[in-house]
DODREN-591014 format. One record per residue (C-alpha): residue in three letters; x, y, z. Coordinates in nm, 4 decimals. Layout:
- ALA / X / Y / Z
...
END
This chain:
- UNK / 0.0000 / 0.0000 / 0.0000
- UNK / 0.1265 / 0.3588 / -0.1246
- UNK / 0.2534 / 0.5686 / 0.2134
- UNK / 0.1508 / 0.8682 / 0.2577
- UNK / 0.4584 / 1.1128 / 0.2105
- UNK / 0.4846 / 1.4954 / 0.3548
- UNK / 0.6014 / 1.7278 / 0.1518
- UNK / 0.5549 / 2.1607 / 0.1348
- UNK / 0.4123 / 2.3336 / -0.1572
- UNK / 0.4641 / 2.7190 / -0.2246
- UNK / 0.1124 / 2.8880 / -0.2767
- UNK / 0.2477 / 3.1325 / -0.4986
- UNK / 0.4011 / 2.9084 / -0.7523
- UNK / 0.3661 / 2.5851 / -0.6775
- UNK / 0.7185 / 2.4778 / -0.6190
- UNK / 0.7756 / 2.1453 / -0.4298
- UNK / 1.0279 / 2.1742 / -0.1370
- UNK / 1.1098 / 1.8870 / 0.0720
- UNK / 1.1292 / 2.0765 / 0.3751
- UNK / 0.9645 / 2.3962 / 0.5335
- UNK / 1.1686 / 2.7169 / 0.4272
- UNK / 1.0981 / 3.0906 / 0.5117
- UNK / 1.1370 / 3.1878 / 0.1817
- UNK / 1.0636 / 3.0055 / -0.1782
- UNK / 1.3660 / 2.9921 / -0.3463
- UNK / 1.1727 / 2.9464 / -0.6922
- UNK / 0.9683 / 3.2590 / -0.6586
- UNK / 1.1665 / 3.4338 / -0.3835
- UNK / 0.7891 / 3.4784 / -0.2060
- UNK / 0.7941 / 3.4769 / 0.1705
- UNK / 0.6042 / 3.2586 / 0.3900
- UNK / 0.4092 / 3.0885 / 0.1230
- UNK / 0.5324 / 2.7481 / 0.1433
- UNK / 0.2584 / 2.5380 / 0.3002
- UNK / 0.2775 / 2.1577 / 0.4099
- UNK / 0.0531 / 1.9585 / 0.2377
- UNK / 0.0160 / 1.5514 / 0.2396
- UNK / 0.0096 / 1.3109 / -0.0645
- UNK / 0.0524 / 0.9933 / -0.1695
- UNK / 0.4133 / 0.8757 / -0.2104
- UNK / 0.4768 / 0.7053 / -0.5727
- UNK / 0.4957 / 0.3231 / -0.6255
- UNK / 0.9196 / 0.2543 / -0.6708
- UNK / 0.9724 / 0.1306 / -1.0145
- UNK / 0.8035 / 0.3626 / -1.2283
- UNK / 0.5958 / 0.1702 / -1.4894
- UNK / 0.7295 / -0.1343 / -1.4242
- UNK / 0.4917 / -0.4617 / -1.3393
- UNK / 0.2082 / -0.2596 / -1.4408
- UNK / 0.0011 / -0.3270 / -1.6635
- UNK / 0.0522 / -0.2400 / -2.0815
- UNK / -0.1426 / 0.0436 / -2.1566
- UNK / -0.4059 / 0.1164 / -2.3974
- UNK / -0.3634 / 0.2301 / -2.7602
- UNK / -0.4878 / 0.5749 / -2.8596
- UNK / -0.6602 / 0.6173 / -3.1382
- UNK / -0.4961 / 0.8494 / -3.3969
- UNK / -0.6387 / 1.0762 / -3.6525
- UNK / -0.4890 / 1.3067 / -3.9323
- UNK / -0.5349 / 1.7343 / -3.9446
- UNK / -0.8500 / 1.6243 / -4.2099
- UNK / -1.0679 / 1.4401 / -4.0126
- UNK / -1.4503 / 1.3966 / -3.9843
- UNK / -1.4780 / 1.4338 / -3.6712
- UNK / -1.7559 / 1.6455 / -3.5170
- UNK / -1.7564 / 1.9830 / -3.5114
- UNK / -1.9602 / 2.1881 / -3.2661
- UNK / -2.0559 / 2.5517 / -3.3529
- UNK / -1.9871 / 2.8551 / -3.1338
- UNK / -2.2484 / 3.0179 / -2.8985
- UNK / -2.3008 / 3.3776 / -2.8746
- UNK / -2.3394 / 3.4782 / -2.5136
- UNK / -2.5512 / 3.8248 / -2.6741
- UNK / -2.2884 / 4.0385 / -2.4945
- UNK / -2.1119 / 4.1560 / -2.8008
- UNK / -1.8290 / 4.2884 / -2.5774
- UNK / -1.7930 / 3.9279 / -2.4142
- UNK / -1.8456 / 3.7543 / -2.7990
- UNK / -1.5602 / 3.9767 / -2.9156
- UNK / -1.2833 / 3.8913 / -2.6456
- UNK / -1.3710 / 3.4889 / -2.6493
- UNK / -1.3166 / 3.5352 / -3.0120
- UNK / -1.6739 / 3.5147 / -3.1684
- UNK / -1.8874 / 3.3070 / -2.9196
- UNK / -1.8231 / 3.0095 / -2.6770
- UNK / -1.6352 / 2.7259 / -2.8460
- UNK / -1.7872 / 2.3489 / -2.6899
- UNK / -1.5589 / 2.1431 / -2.4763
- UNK / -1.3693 / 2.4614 / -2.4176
- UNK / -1.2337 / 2.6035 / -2.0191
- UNK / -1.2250 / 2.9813 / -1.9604
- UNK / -1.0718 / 3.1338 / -1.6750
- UNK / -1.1765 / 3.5223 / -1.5467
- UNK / -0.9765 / 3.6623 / -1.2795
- UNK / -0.9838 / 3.9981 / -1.1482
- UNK / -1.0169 / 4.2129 / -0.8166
- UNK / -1.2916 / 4.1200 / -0.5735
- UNK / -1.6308 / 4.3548 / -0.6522
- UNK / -1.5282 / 4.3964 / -1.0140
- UNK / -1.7955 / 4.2250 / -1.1960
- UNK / -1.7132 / 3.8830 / -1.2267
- UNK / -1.9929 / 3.7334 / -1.1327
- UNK / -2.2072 / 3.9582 / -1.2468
- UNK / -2.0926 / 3.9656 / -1.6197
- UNK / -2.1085 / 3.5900 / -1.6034
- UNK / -2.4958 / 3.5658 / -1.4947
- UNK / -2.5572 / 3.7743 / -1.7002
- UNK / -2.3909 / 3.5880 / -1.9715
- UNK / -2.5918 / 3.2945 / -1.8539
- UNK / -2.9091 / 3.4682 / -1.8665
- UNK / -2.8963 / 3.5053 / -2.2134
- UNK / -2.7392 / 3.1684 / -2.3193
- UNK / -3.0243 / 2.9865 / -2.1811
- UNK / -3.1692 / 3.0667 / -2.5526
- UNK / -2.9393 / 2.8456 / -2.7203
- UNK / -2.8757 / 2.5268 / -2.4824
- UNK / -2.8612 / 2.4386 / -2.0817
- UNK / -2.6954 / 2.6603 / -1.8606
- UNK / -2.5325 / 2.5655 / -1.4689
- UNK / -2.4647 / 2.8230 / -1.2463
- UNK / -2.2470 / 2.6562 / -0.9259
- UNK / -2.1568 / 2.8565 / -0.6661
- UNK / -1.9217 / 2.8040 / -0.4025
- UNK / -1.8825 / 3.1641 / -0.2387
- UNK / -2.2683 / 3.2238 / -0.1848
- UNK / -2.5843 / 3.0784 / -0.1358
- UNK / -2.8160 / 3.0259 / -0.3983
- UNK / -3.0941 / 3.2790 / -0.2646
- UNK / -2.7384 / 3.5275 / -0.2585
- UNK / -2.7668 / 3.4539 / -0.6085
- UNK / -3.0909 / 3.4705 / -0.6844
- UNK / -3.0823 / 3.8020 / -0.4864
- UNK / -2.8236 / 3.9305 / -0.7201
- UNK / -3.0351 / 3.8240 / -1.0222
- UNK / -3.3631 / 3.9956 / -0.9118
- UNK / -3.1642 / 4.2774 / -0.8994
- UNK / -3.0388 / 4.2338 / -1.2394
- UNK / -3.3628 / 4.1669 / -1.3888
- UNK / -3.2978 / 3.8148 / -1.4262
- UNK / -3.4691 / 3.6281 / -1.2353
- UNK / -3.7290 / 3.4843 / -1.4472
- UNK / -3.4217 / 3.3423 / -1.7035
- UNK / -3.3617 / 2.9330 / -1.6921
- UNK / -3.0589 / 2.8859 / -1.5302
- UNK / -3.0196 / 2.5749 / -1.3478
- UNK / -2.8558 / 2.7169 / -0.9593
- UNK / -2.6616 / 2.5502 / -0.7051
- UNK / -2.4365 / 2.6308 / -0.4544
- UNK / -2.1845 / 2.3358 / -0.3733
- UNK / -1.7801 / 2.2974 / -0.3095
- UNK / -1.7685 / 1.9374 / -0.3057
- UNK / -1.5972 / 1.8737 / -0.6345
- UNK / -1.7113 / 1.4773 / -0.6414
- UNK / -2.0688 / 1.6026 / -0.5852
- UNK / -2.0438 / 1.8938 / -0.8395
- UNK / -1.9444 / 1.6263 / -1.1399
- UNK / -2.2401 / 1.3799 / -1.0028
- UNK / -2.4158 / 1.6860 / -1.1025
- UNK / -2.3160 / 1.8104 / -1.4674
- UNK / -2.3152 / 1.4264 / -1.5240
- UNK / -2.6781 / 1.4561 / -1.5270
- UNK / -2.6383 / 1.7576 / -1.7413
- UNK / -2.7362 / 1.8272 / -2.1135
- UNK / -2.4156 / 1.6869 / -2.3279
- UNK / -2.2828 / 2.0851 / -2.4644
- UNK / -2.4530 / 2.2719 / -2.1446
- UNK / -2.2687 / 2.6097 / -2.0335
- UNK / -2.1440 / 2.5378 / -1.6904
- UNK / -2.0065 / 2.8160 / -1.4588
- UNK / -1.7922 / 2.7555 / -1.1474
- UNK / -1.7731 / 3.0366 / -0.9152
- UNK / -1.4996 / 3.0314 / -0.8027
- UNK / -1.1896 / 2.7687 / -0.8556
- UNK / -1.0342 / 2.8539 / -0.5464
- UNK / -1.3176 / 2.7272 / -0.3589
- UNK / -1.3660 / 2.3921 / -0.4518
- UNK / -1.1663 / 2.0128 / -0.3024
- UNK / -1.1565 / 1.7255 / -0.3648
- UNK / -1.1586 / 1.4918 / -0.0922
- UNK / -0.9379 / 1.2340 / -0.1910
- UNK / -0.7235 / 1.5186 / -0.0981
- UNK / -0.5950 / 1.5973 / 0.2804
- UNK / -0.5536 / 1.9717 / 0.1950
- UNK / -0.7486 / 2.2651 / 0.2313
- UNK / -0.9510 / 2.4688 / -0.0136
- UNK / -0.7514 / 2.7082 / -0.2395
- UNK / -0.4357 / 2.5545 / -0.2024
- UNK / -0.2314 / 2.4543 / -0.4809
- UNK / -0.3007 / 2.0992 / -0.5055
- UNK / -0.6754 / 2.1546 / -0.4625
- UNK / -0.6728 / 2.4322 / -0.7818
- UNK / -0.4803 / 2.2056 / -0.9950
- UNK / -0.7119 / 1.8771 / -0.8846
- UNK / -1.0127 / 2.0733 / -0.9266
- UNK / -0.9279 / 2.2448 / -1.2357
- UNK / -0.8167 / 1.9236 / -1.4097
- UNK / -1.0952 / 1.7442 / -1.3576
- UNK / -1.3545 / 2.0073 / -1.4597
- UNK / -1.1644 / 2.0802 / -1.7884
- UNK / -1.0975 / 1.6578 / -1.8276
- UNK / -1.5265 / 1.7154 / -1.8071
- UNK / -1.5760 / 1.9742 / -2.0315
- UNK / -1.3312 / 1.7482 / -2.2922
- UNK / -1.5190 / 1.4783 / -2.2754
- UNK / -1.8622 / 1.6102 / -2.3313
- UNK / -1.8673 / 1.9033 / -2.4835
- UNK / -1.9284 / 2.1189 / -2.2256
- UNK / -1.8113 / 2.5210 / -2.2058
- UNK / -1.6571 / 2.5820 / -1.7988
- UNK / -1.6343 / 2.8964 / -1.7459
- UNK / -1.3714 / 2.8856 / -1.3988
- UNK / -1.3411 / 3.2152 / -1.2169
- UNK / -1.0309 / 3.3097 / -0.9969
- UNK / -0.9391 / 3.4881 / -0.6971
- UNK / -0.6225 / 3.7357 / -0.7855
- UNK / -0.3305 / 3.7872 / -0.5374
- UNK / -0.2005 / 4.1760 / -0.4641
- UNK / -0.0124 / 4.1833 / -0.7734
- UNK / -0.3315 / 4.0877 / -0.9756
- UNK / -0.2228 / 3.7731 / -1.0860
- UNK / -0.4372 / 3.4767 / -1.0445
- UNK / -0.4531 / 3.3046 / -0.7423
- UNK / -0.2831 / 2.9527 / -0.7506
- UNK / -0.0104 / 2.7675 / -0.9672
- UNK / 0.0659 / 2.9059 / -1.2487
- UNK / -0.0129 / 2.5649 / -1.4306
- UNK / -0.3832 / 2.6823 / -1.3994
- UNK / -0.3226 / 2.9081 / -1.6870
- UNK / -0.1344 / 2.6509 / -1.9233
- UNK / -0.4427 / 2.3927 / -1.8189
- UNK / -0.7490 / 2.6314 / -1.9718
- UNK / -0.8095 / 2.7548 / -2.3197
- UNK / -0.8557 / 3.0787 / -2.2423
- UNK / -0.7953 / 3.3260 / -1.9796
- UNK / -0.9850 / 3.6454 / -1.9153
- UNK / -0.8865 / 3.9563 / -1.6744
- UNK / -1.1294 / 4.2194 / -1.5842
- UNK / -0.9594 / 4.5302 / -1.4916
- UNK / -1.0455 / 4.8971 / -1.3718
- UNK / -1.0801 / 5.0868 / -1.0575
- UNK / -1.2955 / 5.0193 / -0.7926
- UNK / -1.4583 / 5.3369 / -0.7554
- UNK / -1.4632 / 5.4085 / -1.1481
- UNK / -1.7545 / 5.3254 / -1.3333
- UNK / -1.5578 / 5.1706 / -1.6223
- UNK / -1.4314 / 4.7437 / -1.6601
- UNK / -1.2198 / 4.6476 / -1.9400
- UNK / -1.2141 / 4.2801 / -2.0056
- UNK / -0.9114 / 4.1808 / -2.1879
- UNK / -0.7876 / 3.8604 / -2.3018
- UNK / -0.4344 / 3.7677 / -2.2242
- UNK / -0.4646 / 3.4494 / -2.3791
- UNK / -0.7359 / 3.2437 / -2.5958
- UNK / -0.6917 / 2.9514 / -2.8578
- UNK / -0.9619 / 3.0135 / -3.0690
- UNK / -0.9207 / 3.3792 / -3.1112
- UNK / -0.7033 / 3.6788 / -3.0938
- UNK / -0.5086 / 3.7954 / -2.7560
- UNK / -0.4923 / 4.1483 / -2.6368
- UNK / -0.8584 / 4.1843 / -2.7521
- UNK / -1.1115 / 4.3965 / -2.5145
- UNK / -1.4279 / 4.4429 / -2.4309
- UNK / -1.5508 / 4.7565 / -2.2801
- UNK / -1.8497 / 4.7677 / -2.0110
- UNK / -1.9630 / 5.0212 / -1.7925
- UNK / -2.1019 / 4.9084 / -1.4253
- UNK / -2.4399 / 5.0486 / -1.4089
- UNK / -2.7158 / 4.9918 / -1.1003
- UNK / -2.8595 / 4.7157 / -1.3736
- UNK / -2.4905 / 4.5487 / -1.3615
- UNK / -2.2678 / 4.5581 / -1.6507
- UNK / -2.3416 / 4.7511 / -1.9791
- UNK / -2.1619 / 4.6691 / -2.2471
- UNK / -2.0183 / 5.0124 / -2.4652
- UNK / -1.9672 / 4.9530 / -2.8626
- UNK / -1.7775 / 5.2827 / -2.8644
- UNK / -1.4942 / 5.3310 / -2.6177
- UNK / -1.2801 / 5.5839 / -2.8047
- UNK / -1.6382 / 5.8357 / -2.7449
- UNK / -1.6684 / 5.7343 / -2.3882
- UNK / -1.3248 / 5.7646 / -2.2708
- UNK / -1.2739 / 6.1220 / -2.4860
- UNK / -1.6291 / 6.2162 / -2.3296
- UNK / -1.5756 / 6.4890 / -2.0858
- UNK / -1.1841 / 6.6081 / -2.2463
- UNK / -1.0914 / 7.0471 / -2.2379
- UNK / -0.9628 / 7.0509 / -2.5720
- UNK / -0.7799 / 7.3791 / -2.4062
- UNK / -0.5816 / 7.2334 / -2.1496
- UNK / -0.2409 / 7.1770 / -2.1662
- UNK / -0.0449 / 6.8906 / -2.0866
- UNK / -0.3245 / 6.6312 / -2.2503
- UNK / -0.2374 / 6.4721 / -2.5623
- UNK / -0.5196 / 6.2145 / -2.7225
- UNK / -0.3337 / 5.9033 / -2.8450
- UNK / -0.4771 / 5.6953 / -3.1159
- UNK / -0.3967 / 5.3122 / -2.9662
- UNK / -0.4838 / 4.9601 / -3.0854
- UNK / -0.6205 / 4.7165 / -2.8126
- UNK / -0.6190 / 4.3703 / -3.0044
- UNK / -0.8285 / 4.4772 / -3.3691
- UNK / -0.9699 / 4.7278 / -3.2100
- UNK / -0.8470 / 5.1361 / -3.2447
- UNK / -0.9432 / 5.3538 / -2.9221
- UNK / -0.8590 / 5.6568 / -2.8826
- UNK / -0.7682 / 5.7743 / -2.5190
- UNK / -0.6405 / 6.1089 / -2.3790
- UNK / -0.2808 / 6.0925 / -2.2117
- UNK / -0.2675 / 6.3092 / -1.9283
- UNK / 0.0655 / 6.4974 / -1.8157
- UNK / 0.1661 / 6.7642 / -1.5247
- UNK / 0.5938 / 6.8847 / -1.4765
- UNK / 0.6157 / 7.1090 / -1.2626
- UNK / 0.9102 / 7.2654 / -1.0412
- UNK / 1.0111 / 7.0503 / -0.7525
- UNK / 1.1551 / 7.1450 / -0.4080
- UNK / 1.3353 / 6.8221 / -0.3435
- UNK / 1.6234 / 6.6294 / -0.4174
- UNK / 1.4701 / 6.3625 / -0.6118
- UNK / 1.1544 / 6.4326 / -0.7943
- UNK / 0.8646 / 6.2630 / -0.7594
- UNK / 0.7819 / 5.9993 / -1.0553
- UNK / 0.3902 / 5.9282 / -1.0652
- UNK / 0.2719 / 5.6887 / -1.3188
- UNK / -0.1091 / 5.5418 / -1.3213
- UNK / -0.2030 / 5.3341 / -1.6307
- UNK / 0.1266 / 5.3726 / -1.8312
- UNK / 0.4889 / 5.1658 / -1.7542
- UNK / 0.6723 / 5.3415 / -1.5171
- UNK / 1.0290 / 5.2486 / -1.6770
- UNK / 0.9150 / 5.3538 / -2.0310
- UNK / 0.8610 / 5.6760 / -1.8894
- UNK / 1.1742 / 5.7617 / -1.7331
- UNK / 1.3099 / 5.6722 / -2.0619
- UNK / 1.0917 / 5.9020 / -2.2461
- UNK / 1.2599 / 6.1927 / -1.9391
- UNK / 1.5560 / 6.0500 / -2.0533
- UNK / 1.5378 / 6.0876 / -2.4308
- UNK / 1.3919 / 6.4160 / -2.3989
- UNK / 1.6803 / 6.5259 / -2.1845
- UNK / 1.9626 / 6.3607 / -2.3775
- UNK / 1.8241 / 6.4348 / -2.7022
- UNK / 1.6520 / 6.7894 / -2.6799
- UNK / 1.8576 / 6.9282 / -2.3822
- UNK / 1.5118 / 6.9660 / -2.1752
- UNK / 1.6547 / 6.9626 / -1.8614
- UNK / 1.3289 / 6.7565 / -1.6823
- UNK / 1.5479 / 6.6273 / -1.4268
- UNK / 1.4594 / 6.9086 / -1.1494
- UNK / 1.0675 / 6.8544 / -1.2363
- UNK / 0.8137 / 6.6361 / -1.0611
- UNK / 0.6474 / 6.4436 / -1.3504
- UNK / 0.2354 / 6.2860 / -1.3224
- UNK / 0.1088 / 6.0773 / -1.5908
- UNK / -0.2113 / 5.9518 / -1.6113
- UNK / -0.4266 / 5.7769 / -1.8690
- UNK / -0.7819 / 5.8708 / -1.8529
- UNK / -1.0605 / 5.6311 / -1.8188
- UNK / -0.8592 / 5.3519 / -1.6552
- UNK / -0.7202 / 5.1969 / -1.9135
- UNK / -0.4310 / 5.0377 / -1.9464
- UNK / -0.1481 / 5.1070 / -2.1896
- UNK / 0.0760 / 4.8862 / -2.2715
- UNK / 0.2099 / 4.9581 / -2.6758
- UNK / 0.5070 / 5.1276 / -2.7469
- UNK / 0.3558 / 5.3176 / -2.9620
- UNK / 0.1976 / 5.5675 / -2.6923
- UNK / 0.5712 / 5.6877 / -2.6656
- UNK / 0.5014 / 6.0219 / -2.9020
- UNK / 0.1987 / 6.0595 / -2.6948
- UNK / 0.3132 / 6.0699 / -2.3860
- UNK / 0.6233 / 6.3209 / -2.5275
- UNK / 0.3649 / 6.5226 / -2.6342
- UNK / 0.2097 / 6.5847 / -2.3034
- UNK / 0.5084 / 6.5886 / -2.1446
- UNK / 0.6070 / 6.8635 / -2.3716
- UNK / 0.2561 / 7.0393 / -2.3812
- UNK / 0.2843 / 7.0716 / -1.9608
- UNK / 0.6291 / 7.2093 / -1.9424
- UNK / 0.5551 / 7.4953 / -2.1945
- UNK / 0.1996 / 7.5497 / -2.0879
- UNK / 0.0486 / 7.5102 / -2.4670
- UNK / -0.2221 / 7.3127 / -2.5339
- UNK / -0.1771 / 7.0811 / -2.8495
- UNK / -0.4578 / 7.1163 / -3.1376
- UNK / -0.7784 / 7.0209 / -3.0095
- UNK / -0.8292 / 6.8280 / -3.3173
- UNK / -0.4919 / 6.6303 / -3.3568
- UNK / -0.3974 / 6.2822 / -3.2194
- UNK / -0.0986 / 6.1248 / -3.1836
- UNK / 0.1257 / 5.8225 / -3.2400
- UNK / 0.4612 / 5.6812 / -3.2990
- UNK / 0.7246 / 5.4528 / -3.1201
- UNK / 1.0542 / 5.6761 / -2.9953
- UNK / 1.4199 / 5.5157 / -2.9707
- UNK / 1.6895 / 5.5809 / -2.7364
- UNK / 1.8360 / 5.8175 / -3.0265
- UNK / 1.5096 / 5.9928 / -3.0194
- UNK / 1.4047 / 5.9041 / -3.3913
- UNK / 1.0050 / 5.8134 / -3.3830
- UNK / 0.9802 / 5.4654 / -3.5970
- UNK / 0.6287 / 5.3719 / -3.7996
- UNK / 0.3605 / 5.1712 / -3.5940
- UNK / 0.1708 / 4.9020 / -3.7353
- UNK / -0.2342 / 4.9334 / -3.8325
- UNK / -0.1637 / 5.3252 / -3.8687
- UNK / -0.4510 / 5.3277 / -4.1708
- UNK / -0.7262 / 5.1893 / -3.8522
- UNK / -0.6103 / 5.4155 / -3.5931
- UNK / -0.6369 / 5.7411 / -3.8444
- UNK / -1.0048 / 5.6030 / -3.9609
- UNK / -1.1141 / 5.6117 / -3.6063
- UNK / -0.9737 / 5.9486 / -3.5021
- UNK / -1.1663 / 6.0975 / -3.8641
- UNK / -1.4327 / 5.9293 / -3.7236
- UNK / -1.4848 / 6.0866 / -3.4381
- UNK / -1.3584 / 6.4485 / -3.5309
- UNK / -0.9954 / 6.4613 / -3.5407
- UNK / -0.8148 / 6.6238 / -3.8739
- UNK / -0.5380 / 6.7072 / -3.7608
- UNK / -0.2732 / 6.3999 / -3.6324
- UNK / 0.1491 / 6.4095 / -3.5179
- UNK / 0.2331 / 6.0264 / -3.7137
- UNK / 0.5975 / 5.8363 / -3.7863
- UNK / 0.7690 / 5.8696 / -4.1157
- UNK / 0.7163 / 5.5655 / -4.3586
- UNK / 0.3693 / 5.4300 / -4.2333
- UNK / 0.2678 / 5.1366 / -4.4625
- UNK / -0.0383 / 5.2213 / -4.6355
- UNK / -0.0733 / 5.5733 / -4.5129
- UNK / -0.0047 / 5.8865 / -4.7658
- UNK / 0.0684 / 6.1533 / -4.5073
- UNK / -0.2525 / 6.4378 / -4.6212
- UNK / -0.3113 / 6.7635 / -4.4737
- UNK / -0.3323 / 6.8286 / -4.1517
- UNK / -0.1155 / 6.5308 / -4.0570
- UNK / 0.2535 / 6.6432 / -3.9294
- UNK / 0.5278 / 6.3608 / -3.9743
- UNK / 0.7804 / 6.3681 / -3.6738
- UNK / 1.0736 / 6.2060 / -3.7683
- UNK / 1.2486 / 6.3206 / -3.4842
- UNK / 1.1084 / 6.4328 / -3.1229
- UNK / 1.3082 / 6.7063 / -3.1940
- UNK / 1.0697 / 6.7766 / -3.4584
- UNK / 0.7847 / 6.7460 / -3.2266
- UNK / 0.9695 / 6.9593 / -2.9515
- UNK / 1.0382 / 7.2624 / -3.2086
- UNK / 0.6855 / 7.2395 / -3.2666
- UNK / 0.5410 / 7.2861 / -2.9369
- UNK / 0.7703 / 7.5342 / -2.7719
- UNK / 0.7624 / 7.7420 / -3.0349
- UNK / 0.4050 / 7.7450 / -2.9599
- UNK / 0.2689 / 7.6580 / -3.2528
- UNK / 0.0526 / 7.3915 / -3.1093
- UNK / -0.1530 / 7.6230 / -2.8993
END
């Protein structure tokens, strides 16, 4: 008979250690490693056992089945899972407690119930919590099929007797064991248990699971990091707590496009989605003020337009303050540093904010000429064209290099009222037409605006 064997598992990463240490030496986390008990391996590996089975093999071209995707009727949701729902398929949401998780998913539920069976398992509250949260959503008269259950052998009893292709949510991951299992809820070998089984489930019948996860401080999910690898796609839902605004983005998915978004606003009927960000996050902008610069990004296929927000001012101290909210902090002190090196700017003795209105994120490099162009904006006190917008990637040698998809992100700006743009040299498809400046340079852009031509 196997022994059961001791052994500690860091909750952060889910590094094996064979004895209890302070600090992970895989993750360099402190006091995360946990003792958990297994079962110790037979000796011999494979041998005496019994021959295995064959698996059958097919080619690229087969006839197999095919199941067709299901549109949850968010359109914001539909766009980030790439089109619909794919069958047999694991999802996995994370974000900060109270941002919408579980709303955006009953919602979702709501309205799949029109194409095929829908479970709704919670292990966090009780079903008349739920049905609470779905009277107040308007929802309560929709077919899902509620429960509220952490035992994971009971929960498969239960999608066993399930429609074959049903929609089955688990809320959340973190909550579930397995009792062949002697640890507790939410640690690692519970996630990884739980989560394997479920998605083995979903594999073999053609169900959707839709998994959501708690996030640690650093807004990672919760759990090994094998969780990830395990799904098909995983989902974050971002934005500020006390900003009406979520952004769901999707950091990875196997049947569509990464870096995609979907854009919802948290209303007292839950989560509405918005077809046109670039309007809502440009909505209440002072085309007068300086030290704003609106930047025409791409999140996935999708152009938005979002205003880049920049104060320098004159600081006191002896190291100035460095204040960076939606943007990378280290790309910024190399834009300070390219605009000092290269255009003898001096910035060094100046307290710099930056701030991306609306709460989103921005991650592209080409936001660099953007955020220059606030930058520059603030220190001379000149706003830039009301009507312009602004783009381009900056080197270390300060020369601004062509972006990619600059045709999309100039028909969005015309769309909504912008003639005038500051673009890269040498954009594919784009024939630079009035109104549009080409920086080659920052230089270029710097001339421009303390001149003060741009006010």
């Amino acid at each position: 008979m196997a022994k059961a064997a001791k052994h500690y598992v860091c909750q952060a990463c889910g590094a094996v250690h064979s004895r209890w240490m302070g600090q992970c030496d895989a993750c360099g986390e402190w006091n995360t490693i946990v003792e958990e008990i297994g079962r110790q391996a037979e000796p011999g590996g494979l041998k005496g056992r019994s021959k295995g089975r064959t698996v059958p093999l097919t080619d690229l071209q087969s006839d197999a089945a095919t199941f067709p995707r299901r549109l949850t009727g968010i359109g914001e949701l539909d766009r980030v899972l790439g089109g619909g729902v794919v069958a047999g398929s694991a999802v996995l949401i994370g974000g900060d407690p109270g941002i919408g998780k579980s709303t955006i998913l009953l919602q979702a539920a709501a309205k799949l119930t029109a194409s095929g069976e829908v479970v709704y398992l919670s292990g966090e509250e009780a079903v008349a919590q739920v049905q609470m949260r779905a009277q107040r959503l308007g929802l309560e008269r929709a077919p899902v099929k509620l429960g509220a259950e952490t035992n994971l052998r009971d929960i498969l009893a239960t999608l066993e007797s399930a429609k074959p292709g049903a929609v089955v949510i688990i809320d959340s991951i973190q909550t579930l064991f397995a009792d062949s299992l002697d640890s507790a809820p939410g640690t690692v070998a519970q996630v990884r248990a739980c989560a394997q089984e479920l998605i083995r489930h979903a594999k073999r019948t053609g169900s959707a699971v839709f998994l959501v996860g708690h996030v640690t401080k650093d807004g990672q999910i919760a759990g090994p990091r094998v969780l990830e690898h395990m799904v098909d796609t995983v989902l974050y839902f971002e934005g500020e707590r006390g900003h009406q605004f979520r952004i769901l983005r999707a950091v990875k998915n196997r049947f569509g496009g990464t870096d995609e978004i979907g854009v919802f606003e948290m209303t007292d009927r839950g989560l509405e989605e918005v077809p046109n960000p670039s309007a809502l996050f440009l909505g209440s902008r002072r085309a007068d003020v300086s030290g704003a610069a609106v930047f025409a990004g791409m999140e996935g296929s999708r152009p938005v337009l979002v205003e880049i927000q920049a104060l320098v001012a004159p600081t006191a101290l002896g190291t100035p303050r460095r204040a960076v909210v939606g943007w990378d902090a280290g790309r910024l002190a190399m834009i300070l540093a390219v605009l000092d090196a290269r255009c003898g700017l001096g910035l060094g003795g100046h307290d710099v904010y930056l701030n991306v209105a609306g709460g989103l994120r921005v991650s592209e490099p080409a936001a660099d000429l953007a955020v220059a162009a606030a930058l520059l904006s603030s220190l001379k006190g000149a706003p830039l064209p009301g009507d312009a917008v602004v783009f381009g990637e900056v080197s270390l040698s300060g020369d601004v290099r062509p972006v990619s998809h600059a045709a999309q992100r100039l028909r969005e700006a015309e769309k909504l009222g912008f003639r005038q743009a500051f673009l890269p040299a040498n954009l594919k498809g784009v024939r630079p037409a009035a109104g549009q400046a080409v920086i080659a340079h920052i230089q270029d852009l710097a001339d421009f605006i303390l001149s003060g031509a741009g006010s």
